[in-house]
Each structure stands twice: as structure tokens, then as C-alpha cells.
C-alpha positions in Angstrom: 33.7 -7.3 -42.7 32.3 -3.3 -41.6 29.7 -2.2 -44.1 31.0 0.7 -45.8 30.4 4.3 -44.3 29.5 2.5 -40.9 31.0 3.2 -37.9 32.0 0.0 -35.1 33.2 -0.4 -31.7 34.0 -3.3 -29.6 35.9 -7.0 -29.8 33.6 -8.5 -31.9 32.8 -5.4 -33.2 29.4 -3.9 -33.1 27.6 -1.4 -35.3 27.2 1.5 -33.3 26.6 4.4 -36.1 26.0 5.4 -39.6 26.0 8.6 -41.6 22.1 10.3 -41.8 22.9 11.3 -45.4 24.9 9.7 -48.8 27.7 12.1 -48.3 28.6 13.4 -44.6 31.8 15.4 -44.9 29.6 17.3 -47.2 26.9 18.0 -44.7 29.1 18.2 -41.3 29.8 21.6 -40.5 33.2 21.7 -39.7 33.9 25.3 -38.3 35.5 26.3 -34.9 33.7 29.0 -33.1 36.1 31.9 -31.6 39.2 30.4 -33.7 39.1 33.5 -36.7 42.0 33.5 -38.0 44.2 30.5 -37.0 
């Protein structure tokens, strides 16, 4: 099984990231620069 909040790649799969903080859509800045209004 994947760990929760961890992110895998690969057949077998392979840990290749986890979040820096407890809650990451929190923290991620999810804004488009130039794209006012859409």
C-alpha cells in the first residue's frame, strides 16, 4: 500500500514525493498569473 499524502511513480511503485507541510492545498498557491478575470 502508498502511505497516505505520498506521491508514487513506477511498476513497482516508488516513493518519489511528499507534501513539506500537514496540509498542502492549504499552503500551494494556486493562482494564474495574466488570467484576471476568467
Amino acid at each position: 500500500p502508498v502511505p497516505a499524502h505520498t506521491t508514487v511513480a513506477g511498476v513497482p511503485a516508488k516513493i518519489v514525493g511528499k507534501p513539506g507541510c500537514d496540509k498542502p492545498s492549504l499552503d500551494m498557491d494556486q493562482h494564474f498569473n495574466g488570467c484576471e478575470g476568467i
